[in-house]
C-alpha positions in Angstrom: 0.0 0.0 0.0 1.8 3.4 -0.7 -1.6 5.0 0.4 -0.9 7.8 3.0 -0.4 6.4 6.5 -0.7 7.5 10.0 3.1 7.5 11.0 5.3 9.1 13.3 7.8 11.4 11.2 11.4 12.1 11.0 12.3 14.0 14.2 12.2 17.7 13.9 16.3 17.7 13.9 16.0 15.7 10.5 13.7 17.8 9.0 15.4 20.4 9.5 18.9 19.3 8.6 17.1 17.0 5.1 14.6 19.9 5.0 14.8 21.2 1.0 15.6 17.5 0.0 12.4 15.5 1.4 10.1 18.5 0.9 11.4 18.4 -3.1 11.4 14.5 -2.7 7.7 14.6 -1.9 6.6 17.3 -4.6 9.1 15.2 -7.2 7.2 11.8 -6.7 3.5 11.8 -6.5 2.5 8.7 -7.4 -0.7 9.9 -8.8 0.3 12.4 -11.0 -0.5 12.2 -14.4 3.1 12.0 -16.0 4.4 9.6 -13.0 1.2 6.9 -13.7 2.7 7.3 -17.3 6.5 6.7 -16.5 7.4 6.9 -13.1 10.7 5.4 -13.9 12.7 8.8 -14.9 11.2 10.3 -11.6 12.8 7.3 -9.7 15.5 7.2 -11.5 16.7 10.8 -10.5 15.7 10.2 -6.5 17.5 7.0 -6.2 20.8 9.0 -7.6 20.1 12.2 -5.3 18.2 11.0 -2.2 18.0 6.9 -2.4 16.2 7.2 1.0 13.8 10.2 1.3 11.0 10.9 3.7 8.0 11.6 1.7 5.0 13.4 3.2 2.1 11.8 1.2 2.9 8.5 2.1 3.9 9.4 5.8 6.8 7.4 5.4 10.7 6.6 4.1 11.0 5.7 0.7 13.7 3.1 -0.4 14.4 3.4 -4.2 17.6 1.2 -4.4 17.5 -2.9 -4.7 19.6 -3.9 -1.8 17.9 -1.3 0.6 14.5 -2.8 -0.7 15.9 -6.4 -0.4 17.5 -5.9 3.3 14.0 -4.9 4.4 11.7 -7.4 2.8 14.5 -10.3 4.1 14.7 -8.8 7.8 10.7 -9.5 9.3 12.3 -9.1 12.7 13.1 -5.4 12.0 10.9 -4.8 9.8 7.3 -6.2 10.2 4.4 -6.6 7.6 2.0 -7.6 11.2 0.9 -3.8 12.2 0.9 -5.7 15.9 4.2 -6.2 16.3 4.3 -1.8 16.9 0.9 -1.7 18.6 -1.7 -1.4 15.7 -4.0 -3.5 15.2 -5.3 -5.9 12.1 -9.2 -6.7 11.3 -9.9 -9.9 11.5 -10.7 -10.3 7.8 -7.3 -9.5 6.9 -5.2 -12.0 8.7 -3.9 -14.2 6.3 -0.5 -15.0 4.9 0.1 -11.5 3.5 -0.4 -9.9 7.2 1.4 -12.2 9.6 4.7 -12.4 9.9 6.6 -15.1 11.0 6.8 -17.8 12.8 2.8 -17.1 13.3 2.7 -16.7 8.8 4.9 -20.0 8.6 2.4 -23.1 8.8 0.0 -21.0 7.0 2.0 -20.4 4.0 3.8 -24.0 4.2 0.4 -25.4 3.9 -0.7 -23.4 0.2 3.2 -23.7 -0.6 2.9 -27.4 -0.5 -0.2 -27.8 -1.7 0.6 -25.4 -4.9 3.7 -27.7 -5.5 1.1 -30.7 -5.9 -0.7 -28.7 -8.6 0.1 -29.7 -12.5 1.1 -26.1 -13.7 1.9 -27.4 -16.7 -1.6 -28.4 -17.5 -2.7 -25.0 -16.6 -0.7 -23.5 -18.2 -1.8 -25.7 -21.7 -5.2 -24.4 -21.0 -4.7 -20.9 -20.3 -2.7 -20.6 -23.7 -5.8 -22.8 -25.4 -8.3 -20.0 -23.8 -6.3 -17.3 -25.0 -5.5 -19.1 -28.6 -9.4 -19.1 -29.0 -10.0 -15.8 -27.8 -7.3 -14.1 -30.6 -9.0 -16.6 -32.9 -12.4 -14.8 -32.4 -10.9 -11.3 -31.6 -9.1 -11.6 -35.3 -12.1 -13.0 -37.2 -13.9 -9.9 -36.0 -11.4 -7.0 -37.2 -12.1 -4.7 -34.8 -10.8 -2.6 -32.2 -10.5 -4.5 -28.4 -9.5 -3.3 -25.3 -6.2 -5.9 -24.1 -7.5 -5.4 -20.5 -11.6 -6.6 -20.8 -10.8 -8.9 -23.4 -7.7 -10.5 -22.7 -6.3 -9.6 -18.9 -9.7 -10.1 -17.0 -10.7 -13.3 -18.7 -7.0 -14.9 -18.6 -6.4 -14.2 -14.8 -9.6 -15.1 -13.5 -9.5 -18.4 -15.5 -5.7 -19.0 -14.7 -6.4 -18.2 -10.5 -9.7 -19.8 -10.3 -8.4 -23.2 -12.3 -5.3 -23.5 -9.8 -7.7 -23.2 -7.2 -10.2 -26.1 -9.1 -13.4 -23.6 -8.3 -15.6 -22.2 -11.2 -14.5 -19.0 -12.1 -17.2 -16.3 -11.2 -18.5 -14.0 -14.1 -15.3 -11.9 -15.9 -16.8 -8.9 -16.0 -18.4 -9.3 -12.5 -15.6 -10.0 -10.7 -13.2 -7.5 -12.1 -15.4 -4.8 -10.9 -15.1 -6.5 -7.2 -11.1 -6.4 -7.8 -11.2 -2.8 -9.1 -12.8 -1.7 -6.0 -10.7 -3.9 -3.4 -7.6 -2.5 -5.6 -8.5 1.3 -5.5 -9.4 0.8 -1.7 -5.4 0.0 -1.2 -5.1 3.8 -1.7 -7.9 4.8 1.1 -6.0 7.1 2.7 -5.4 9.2 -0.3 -9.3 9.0 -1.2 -11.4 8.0 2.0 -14.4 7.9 -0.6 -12.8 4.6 -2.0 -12.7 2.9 1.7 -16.4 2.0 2.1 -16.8 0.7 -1.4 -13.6 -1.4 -0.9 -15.0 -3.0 2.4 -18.6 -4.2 0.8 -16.2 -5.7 -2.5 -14.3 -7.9 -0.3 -16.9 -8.8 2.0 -18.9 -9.9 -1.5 -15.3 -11.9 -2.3 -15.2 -13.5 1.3 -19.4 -14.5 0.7 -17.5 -16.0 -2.8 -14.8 -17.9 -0.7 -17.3 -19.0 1.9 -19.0 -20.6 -0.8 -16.2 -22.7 -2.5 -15.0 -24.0 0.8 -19.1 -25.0 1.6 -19.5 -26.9 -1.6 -18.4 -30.2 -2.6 -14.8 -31.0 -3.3 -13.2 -30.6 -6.8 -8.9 -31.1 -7.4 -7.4 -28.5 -6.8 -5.2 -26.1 -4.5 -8.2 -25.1 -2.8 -9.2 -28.8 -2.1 -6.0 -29.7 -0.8 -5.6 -27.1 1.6 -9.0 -28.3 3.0 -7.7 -31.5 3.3 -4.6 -30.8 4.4 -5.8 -28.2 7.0 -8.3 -31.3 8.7 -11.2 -31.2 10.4 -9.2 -30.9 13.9 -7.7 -27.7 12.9 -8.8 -24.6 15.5 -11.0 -21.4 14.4 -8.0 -19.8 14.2 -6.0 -21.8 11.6 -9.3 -22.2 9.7 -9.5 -18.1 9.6 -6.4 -17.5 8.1 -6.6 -20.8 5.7 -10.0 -19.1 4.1 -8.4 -15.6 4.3 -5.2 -16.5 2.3 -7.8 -18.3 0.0 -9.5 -15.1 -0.5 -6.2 -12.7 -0.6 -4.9 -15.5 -3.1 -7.3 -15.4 -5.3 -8.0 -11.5 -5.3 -3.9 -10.9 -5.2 -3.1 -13.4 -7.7 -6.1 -12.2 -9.7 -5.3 -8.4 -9.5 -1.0 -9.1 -10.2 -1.8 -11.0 -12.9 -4.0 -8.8 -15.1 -2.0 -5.9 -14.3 0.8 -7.9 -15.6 -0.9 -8.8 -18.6 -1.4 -5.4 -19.6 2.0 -4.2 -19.1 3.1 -6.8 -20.9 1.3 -5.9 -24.0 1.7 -2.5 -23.7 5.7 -3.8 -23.8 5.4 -5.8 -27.1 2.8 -3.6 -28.8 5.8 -0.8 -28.6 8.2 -3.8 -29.0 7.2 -5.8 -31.8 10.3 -7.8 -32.0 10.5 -8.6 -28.4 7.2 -10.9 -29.0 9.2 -12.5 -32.3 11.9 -13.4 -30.1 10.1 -15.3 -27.4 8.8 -17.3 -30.0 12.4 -19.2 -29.0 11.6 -21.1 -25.6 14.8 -20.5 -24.1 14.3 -16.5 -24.5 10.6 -17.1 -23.9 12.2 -19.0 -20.4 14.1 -15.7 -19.1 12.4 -13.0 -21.3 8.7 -13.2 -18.8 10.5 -12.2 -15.8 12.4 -9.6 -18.0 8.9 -8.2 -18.9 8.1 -8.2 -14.7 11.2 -6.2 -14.3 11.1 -4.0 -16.8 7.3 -2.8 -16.1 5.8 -4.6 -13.0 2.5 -4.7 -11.1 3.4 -3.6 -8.0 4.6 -0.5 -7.2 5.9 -1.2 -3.8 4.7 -2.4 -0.4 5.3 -0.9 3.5 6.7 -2.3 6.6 7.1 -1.0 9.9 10.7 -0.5 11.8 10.4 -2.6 15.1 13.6 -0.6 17.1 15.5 1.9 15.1 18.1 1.2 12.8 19.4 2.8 10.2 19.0 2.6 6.0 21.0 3.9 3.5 22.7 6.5 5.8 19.4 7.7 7.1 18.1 6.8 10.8 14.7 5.4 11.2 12.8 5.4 14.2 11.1 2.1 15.8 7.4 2.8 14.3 8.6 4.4 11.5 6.9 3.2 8.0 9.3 2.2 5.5 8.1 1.5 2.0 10.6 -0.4 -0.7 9.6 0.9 -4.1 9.8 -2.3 -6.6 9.1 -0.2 -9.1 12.5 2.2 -8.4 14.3 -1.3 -7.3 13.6 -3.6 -10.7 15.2 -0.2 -12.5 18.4 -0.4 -10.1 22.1 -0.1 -12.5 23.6 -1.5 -9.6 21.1 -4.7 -9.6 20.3 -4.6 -13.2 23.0 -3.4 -15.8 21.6 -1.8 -18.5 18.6 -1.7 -16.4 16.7 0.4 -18.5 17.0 -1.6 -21.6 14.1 -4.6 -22.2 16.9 -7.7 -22.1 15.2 -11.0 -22.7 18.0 -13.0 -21.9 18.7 -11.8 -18.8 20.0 -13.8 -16.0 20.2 -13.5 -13.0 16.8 -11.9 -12.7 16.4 -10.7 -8.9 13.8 -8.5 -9.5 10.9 -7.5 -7.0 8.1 -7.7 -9.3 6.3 -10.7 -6.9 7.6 -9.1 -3.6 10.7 -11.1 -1.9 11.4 -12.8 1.3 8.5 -14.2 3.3 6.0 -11.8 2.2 6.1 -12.6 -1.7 3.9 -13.5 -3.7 2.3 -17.3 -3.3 0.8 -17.9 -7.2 4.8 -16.7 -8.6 5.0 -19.9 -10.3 1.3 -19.3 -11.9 1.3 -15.8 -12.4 4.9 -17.0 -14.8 2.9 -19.7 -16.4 0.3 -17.1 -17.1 2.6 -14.7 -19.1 3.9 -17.5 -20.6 1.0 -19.0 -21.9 -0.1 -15.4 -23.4 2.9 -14.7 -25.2 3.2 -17.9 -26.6 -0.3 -17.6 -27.4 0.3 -13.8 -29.0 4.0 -15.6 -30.7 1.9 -18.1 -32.3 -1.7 -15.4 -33.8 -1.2 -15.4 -37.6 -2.5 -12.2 -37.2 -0.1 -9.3 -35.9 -1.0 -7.4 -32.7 -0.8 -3.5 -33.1 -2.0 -0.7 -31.2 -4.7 1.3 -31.5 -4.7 4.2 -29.8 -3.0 5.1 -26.4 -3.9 3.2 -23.2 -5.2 5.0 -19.8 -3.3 3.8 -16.7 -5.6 3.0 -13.5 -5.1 6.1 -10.9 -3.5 3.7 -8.5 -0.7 4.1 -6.7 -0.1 0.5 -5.1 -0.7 -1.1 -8.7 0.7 0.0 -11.7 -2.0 -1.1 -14.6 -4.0 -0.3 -17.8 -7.4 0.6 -17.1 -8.1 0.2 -20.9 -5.5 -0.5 -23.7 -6.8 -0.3 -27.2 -5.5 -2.6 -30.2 -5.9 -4.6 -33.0 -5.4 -8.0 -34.9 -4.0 -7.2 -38.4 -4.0 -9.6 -40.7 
């Protein structure tokens, strides 16, 4: 969430002394602003060379623009904690689940989906996701016209993709991306209390959803296992956070993925070579996560200092937020050479795009099979992909992604 948050900040001393540099940090990097939802990446670019570690007003917290910084943080949960209990806050019950705890309390919890995602055949999943969006280009290209990448292809591909993992049926496209929209603008609350209420009835209609699959009768799947694996003897506790990460799984995977899918396209419609490329599986391999990197989902996430410590030169305060910008981190030079050039072969690929440590992202794997499947898909269209007009970006500042993105199939 880079939301505004209710934070202690910098002691006046600090303020003083950084004065001119975090007041022109904050008014630099508004992550709503119409040129940074655009690019945000020269903006970044220029903070993590003058002030890797700035204090920025909006968010009421330190900003970490630099890979290691971001890395040390998401690694360290006993300094820095994702749990808002460990520093006296306090977490509604709906939202403990494997992306609130920390551990050891997250660690049976997310061994349990872990496992039972490893059980999964991804590879069939992945053979049906590229089949869905095969036929979907097939009827897309018959028709000649103008689509939007994000109705068409991004909501029907993730919510297939997340609720065929899970072996539920996948609610209504349209339907449910609505839900997501709202849970996802919600994430910036504090910017726009307006969006706070509309957030809380979407996820309590995607909890009724959850509620449901876990009532009905078993089908193979993640979901099923967990069940299983979970047993009947398992305490109201464990059973809470096993149906919350259901729900944060299916709404985070769901929400990463489509964003995903539109910055991918976005990527190759500018690119058209790149997607000739991947049409080799070995660049195809390394060239998804290069995509992630290069324009990822998620713009960042917060934690909270336990005891003070001290980042990048700069001294935080216990109860202090902290916020590791992916989005500055995946465009490190240090982490990344050439980092902002698209390289399909790149390896190693350390980039932040799913989160890191214990906190990251559970559906990785899937979200990866996911791109795959819709850029073989897109490799192997007879017809050419080309834009058709410029795409609108969500005003979000926790995801980066396409609220529409026009194009075509040209034969």
């Amino acid at each position: 969430m880079l939301g505004r948050v209710r934070a202690a900040g910098p002691p006046w001393s600090v303020r003083f002394w950084k004065g001119c540099a975090m007041s022109s940090a904050t008014d630099l990097y508004d992550p709503l602003d119409a040129q940074v939802l655009r690019d945000p990446y020269p903006v970044l670019a220029e903070l993590r060379r003058t002030t890797p570690v700035f204090w920025h007003e909006g968010m009421g917290s330190w900003a970490l623009t630099r890979h290691a910084d971001c890395v040390r943080v998401l690694r360290d949960h006993a300094l820095f904690a994702r749990d808002p209990r460990r520093t006296g806050g306090s977490v509604a019950e709906p939202s403990l689940s494997v992306q609130t705890l920390d551990p050891p309390q997250q660690s049976r919890v997310r061994s349990l989906f872990m496992t039972a995602l490893r059980a999964q055949d991804l590879g069939a999943v992945e053979e049906r996701a590229r089949r869905l969006v095969a036929g979907r280009l097939g009827v897309l290209a018959a028709g000649g016209r103008e689509f939007d990448v994000v109705a068409d292809l991004a909501v029907p591909l993730s919510v297939a993709v997340v609720a065929d993992l899970l072996g539920v049926e996948p609610p209504p496209y349209a339907e449910f991306a609505e839900v997501s929209d709202a849970i996802m603008r919600s994430m910036d609350g504090e910017l726009d209390p307006s969006l706070v209420e509309p957030g809380r009835i979407a996820r309590q209609k995607l909890s009724d959803l959850v509620d449901g699959w876990f009532a009905a009768s078993s089908r193979p799947g993640l979901l099923d296992h967990v069940r299983q694996a979970a047993g009947p003897d398992a305490d109201s506790l464990a059973r809470l956070y096993v149906r919350n990460t259901a729900r944060v799984m299916f709404q985070g995977g769901y929400s990463t993925m489509a964003a995903a899918v539109g910055n991918t396209v976005a990527v190759l419609l500018d690119r058209p070579d790149a997607l000739e490329q991947m049409r080799d599986p070995a660049r195809l391999a390394t060239g998804v996560d290069e995509l992630v990197r290069f324009d990822g989902p998620v713009q960042g996430t917060t934690r909270v200092a336990v005891r003070a410590c001290r980042i990048g030169g700069v001294d935080v305060a216990a109860g202090q937020k902290v916020v590791a910008l992916f989005a500055a981190a995946n465009r490190d030079p240090d982490a990344f050479p050439g980092a902002d050039r698209l390289v399909l072969e790149r390896t190693p690929n350390a980039h932040l795009g799913f989160g890191w440590g214990p906190h990251a992202c559970i559906g990785t794997t899937v979200a990866q099979a996911g791109l795959r499947a819709l850029v073989t898909a897109l490799a192997s269209c007879p017809a050419q992909l080309v834009a058709a007009g410029e795409g609108v970006r969500r005003r979000t500042a926790t995801m980066r992604a396409y609220q529409t993105l026009p194009a075509r199939l040209h034969r």
